[in-house]
DSSP file (Angstrom, degrees, kcal/mol; ACC not computed):
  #  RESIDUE AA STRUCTURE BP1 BP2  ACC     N-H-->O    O-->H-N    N-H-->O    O-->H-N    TCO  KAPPA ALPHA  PHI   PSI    X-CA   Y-CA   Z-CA
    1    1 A X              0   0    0      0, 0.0     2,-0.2     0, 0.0     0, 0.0   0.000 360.0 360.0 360.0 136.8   60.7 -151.4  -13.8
    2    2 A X        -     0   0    0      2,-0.0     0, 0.0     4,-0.0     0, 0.0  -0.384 360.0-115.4 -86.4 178.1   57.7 -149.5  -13.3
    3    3 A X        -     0   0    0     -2,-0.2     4,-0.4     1,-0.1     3,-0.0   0.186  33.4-109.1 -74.2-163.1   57.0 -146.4  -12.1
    4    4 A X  S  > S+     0   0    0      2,-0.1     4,-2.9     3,-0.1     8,-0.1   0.381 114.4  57.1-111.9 -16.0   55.1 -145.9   -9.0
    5    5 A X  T  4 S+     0   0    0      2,-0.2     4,-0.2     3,-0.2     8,-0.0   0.604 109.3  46.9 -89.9   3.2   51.7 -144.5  -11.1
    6    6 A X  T  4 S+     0   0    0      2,-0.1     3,-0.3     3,-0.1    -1,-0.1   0.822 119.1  44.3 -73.6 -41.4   51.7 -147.6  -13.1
    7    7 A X  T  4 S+     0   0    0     -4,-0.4    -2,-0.2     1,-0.2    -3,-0.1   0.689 128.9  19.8 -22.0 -57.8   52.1 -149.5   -9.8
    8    8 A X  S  < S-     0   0    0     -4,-2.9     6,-3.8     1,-0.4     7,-0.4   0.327 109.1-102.4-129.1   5.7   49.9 -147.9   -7.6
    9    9 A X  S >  S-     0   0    0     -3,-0.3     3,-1.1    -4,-0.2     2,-0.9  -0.171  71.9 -37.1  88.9 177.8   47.1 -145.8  -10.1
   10   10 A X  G >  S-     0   0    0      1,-0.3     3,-1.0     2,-0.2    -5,-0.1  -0.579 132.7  -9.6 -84.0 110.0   47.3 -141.9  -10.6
   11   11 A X  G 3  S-     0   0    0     -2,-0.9    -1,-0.3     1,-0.3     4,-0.1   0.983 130.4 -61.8  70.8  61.6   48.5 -140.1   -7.2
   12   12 A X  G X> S+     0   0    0     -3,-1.1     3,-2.8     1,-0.2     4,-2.3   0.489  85.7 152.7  57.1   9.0   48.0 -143.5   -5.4
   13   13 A X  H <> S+     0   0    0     -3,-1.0     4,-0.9     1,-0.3    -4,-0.2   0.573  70.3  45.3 -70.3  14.4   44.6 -144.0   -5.9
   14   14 A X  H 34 S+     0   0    0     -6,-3.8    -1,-0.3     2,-0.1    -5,-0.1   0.293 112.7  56.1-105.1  29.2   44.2 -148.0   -5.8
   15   15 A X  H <4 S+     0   0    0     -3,-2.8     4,-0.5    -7,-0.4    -2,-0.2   0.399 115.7  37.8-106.6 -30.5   46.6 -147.6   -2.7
   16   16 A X  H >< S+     0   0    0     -4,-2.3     3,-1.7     1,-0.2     5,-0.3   0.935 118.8  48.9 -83.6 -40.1   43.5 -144.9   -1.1
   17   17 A X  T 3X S+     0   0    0     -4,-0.9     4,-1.0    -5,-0.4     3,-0.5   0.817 105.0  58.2 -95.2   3.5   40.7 -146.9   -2.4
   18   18 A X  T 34 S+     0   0    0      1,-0.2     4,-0.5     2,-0.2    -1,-0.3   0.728 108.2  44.6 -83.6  -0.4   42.0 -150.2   -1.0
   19   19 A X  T <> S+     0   0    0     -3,-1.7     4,-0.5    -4,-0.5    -1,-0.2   0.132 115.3  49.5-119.9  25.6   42.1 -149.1    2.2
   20   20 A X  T  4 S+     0   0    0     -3,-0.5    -2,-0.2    -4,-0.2    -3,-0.1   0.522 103.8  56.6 -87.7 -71.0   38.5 -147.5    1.8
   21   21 A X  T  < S+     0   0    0     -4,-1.0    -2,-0.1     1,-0.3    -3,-0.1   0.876 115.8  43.6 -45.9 -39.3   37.3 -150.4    0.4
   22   22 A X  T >4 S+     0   0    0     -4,-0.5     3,-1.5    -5,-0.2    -1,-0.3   0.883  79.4 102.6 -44.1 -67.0   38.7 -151.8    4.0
   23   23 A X  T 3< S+     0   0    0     -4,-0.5    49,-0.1     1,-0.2    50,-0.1  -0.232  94.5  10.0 -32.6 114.0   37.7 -149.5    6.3
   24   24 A X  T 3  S+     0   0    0     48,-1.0    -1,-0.2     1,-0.3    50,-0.1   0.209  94.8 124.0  95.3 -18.7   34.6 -150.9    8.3
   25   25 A X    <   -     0   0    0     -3,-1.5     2,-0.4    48,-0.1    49,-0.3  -0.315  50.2-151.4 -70.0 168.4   34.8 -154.9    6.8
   26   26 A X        +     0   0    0     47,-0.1     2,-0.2    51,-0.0    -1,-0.1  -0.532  58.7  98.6-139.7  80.1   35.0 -157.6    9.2
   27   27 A X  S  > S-     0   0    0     -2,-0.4     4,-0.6    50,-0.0    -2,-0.0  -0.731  98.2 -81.2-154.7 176.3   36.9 -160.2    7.2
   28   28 A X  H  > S+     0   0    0      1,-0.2     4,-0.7    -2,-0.2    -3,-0.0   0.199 117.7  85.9 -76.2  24.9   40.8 -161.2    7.2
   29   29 A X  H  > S+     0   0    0      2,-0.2     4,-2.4     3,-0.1     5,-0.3   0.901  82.2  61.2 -80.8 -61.6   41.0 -158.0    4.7
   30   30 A X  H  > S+     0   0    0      2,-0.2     4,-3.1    -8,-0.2    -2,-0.1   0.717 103.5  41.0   1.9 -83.2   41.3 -156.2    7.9
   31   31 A X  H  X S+     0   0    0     -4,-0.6     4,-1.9     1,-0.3     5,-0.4   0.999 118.5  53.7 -62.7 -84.5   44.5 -157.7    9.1
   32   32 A X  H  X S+     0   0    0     -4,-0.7     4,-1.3     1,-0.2    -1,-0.3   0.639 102.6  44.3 -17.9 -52.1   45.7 -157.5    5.9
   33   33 A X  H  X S+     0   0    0     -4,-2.4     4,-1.6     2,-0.2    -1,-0.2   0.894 112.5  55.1 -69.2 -39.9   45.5 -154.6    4.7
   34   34 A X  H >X S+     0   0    0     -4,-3.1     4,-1.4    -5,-0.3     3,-1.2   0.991 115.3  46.3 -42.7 -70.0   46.9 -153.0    8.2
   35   35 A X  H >X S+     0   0    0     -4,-1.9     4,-2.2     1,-0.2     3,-0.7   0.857 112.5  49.1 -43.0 -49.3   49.8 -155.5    7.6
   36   36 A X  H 3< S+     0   0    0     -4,-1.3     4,-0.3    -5,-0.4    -2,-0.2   0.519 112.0  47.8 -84.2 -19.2   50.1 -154.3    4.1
   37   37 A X  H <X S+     0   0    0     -4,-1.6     4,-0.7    -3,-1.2    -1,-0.3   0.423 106.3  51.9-106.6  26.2   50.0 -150.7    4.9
   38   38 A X  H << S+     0   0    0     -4,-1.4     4,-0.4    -3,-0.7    62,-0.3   0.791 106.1  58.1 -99.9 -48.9   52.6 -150.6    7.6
   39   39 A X  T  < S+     0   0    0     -4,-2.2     3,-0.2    -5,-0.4    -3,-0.2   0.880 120.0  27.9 -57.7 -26.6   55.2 -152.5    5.3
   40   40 A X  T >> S+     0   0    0     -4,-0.3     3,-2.2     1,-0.1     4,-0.9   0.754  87.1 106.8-100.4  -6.8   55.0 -149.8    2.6
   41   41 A X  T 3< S+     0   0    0     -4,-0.7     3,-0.2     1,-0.3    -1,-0.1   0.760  85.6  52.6 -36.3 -43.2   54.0 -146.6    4.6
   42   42 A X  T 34 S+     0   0    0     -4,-0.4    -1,-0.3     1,-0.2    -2,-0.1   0.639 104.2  48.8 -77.0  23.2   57.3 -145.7    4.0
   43   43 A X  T <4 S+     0   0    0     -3,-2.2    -1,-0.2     2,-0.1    -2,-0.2   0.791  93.8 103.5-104.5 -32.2   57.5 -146.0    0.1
   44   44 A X  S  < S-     0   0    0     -4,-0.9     2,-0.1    -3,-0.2     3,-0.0   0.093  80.2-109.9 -70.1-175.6   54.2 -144.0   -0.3
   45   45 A X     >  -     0   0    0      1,-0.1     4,-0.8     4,-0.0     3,-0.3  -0.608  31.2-112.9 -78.9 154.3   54.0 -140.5   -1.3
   46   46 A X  H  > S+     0   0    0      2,-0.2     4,-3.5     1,-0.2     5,-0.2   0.818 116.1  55.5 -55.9 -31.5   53.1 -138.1    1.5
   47   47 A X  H  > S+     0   0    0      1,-0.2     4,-0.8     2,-0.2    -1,-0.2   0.663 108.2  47.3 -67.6  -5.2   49.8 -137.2   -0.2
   48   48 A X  H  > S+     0   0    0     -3,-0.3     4,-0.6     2,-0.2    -1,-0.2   0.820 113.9  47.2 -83.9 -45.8   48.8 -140.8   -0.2
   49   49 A X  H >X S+     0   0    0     -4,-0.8     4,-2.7     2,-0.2     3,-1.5   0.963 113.2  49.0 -76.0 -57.8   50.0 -141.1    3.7
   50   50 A X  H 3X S+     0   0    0     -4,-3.5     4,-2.7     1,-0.3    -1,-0.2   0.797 109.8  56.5 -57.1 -47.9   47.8 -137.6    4.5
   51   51 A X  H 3X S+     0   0    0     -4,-0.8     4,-0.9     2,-0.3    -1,-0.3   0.670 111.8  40.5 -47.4 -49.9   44.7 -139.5    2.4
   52   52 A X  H <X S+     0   0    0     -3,-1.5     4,-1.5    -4,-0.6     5,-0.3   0.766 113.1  57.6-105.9 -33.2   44.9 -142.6    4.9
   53   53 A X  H >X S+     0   0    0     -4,-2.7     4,-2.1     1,-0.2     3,-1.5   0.991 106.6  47.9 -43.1 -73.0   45.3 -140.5    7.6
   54   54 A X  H 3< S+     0   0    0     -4,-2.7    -2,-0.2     1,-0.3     4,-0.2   0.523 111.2  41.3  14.7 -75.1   42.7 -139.0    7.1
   55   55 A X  H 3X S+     0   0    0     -4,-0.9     4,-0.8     2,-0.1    -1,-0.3   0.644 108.0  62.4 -89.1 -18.0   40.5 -141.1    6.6
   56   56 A X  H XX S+     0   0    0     -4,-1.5     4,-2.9    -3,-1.5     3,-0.6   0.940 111.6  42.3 -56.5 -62.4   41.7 -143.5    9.4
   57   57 A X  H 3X S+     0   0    0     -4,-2.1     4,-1.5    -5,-0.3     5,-0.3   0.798 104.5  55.2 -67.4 -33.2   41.0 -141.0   11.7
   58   58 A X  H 3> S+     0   0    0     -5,-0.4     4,-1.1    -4,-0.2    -1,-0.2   0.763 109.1  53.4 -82.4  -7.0   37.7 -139.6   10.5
   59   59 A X  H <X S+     0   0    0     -4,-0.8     4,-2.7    -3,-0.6    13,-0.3   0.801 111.2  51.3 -89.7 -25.4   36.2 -143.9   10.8
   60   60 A X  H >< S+     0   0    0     -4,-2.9     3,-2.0     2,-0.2     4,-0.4   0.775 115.4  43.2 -62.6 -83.5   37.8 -143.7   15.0
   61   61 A X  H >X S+     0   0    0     -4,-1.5     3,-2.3     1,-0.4     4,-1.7   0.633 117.5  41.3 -58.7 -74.3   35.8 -140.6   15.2
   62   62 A X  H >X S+     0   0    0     -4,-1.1     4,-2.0    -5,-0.3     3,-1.7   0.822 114.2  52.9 -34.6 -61.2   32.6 -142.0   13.4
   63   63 A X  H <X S+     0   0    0     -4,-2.7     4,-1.3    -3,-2.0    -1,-0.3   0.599 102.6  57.2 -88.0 -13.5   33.0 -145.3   15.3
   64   64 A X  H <4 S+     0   0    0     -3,-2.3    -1,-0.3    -4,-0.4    -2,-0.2   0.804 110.4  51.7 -66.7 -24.0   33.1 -143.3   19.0
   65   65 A X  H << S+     0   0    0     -4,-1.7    -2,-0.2    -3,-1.7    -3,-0.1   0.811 119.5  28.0 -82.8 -20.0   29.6 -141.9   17.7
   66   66 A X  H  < S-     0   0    0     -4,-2.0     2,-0.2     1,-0.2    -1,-0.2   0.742 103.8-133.2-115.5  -1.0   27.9 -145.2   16.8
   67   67 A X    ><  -     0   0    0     -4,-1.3     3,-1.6    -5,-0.2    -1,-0.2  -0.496  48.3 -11.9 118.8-179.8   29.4 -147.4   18.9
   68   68 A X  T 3  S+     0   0    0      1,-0.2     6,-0.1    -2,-0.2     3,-0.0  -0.530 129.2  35.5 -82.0 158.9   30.8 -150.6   18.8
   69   69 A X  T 3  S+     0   0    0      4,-0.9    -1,-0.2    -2,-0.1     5,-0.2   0.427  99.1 123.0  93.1  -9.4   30.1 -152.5   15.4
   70   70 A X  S X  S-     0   0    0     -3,-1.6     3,-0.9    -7,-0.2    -1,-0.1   0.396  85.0 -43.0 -73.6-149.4   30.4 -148.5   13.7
   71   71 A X  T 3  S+     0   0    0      1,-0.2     3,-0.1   -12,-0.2   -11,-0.1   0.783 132.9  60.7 -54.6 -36.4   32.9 -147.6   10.9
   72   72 A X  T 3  S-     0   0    0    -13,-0.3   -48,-1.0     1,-0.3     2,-0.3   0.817 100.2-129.9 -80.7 -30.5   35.8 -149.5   12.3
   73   73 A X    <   -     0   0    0     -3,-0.9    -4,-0.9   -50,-0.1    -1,-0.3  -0.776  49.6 -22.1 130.1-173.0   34.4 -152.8   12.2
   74   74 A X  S  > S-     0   0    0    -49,-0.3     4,-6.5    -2,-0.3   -50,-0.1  -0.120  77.3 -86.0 -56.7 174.9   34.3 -155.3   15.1
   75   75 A X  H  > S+     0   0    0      2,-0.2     4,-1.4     1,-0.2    -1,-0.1   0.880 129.7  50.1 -27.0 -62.6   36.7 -155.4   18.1
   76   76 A X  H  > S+     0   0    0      2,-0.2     4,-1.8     1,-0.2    -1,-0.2   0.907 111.4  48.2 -65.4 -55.0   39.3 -157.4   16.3
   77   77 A X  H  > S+     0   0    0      2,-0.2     4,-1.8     3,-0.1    -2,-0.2   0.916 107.4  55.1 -58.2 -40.3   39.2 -155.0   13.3
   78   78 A X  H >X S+     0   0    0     -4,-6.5     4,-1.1     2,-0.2     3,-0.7   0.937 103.9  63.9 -40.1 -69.4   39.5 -151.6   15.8
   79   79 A X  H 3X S+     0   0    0     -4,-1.4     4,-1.9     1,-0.3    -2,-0.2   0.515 103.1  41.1 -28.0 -62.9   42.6 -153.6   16.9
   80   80 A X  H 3X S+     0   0    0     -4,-1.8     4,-1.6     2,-0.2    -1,-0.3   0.954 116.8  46.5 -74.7 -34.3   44.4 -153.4   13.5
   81   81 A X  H <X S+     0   0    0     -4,-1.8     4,-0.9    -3,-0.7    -2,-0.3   0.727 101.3  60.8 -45.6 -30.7   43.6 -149.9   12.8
   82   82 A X  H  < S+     0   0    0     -4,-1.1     4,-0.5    -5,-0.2    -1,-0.3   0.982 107.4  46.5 -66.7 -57.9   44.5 -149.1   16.0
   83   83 A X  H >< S+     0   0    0     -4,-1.9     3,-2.3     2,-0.2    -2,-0.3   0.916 115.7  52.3 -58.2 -50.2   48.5 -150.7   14.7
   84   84 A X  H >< S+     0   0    0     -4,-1.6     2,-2.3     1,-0.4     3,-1.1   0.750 111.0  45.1 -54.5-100.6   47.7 -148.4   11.3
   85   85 A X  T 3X S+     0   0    0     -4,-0.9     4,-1.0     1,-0.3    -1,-0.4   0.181  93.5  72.4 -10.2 -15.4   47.1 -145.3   13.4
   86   86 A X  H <> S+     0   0    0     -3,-2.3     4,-0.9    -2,-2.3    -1,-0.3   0.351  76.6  81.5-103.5  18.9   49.8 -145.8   15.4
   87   87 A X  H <4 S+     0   0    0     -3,-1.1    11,-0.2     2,-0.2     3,-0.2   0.960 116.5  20.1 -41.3 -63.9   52.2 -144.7   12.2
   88   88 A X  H >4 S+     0   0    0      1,-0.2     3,-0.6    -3,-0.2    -2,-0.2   0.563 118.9  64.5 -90.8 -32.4   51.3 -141.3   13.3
   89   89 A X  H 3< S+     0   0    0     -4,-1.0    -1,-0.2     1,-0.2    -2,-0.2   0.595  89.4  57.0 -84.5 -10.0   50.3 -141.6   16.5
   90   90 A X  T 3< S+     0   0    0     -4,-0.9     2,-0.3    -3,-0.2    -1,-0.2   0.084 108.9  58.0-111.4  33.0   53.3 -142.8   18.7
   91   91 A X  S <  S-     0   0    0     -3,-0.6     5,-0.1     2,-0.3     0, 0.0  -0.874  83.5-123.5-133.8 161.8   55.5 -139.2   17.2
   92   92 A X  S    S+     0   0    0     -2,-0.3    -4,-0.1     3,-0.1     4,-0.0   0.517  86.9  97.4 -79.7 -12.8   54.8 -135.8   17.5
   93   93 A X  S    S-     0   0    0      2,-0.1    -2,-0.3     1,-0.1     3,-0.1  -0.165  84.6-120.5 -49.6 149.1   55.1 -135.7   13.5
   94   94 A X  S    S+     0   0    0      1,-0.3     2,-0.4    -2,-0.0    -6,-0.1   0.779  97.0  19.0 -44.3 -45.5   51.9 -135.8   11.9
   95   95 A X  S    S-     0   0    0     -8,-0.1     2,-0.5    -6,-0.0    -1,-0.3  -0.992  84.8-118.5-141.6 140.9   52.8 -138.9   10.0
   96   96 A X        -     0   0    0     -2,-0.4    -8,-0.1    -3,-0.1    -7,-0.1  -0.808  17.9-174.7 -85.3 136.0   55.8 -141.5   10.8
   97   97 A X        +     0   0    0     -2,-0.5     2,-0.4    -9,-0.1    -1,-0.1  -0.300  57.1 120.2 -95.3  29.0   58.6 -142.2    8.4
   98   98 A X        -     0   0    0    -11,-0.2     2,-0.8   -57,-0.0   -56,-0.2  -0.735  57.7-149.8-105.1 149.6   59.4 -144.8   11.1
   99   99 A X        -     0   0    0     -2,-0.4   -60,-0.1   -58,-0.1    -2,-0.1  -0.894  24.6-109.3-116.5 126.9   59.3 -148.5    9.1
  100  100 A X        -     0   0    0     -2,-0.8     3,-0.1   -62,-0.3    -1,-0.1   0.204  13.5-134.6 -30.9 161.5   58.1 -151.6   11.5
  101  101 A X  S    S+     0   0    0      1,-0.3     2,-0.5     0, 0.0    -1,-0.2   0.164  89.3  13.7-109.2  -4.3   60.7 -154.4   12.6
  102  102 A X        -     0   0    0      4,-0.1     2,-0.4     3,-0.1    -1,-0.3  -0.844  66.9-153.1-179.1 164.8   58.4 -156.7   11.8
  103  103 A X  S    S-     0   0    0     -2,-0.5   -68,-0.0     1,-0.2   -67,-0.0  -0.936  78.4  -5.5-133.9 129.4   55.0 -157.4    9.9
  104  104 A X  S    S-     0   0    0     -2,-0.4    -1,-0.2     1,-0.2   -72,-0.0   0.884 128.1 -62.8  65.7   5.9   52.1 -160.0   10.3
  105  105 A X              0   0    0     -3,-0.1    -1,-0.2     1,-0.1    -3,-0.1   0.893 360.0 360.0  51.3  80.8   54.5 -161.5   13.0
  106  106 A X              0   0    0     -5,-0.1    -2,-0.1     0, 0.0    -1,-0.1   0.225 360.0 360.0-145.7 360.0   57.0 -162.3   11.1
């Protein structure tokens, strides 16, 4: 079995830069990746989790300053980010350890 740095690059970085690479497209990557981190949130490392916080948060802020069409992407794309963001956002924790009941509707 591997390890989670063969897996996932050194201190998660193809788990941060796929969801950079995400942030702001307007394609089914979107939806996908949202789906794809809400099924592992709980598996990642916290420095991985802080990383995508992070950065989650700092494309809402950019995308209230330019407007619709900004960092987050279209409408449809806010939508899933808004389901990322809400890992963290619907506890008083910083980040949730809480794992979806279901993914992608299914």
């Amino acid at each position: 079995m591997k390890n989670f740095e063969q897996q996932h690059g050194r201190a998660g970085l193809m788990i941060i830069a796929a969801v950079r690479y995400c942030l702001g497209r307007r394609t089914y990557i979107v939806g996908d990746c949202a789906d794809w981190i809400i099924a592992n949130w709980n598996d990642w490392p916290d420095n991985v989790k802080q990383i995508i916080q992070r950065d989650v948060e700092e494309a809402f802020t950019r995308n209230e300053e330019w407007g619709a069409g900004g960092l987050l992407g279209d409408d449809c794309d806010k939508k899933e980010w808004e389901k990322v963001r809400s890992l963290w956002r619907n506890n008083d924790a910083p980040m949730a350890t809480n794992k979806p009941t279901s993914v992608g509707g299914t």
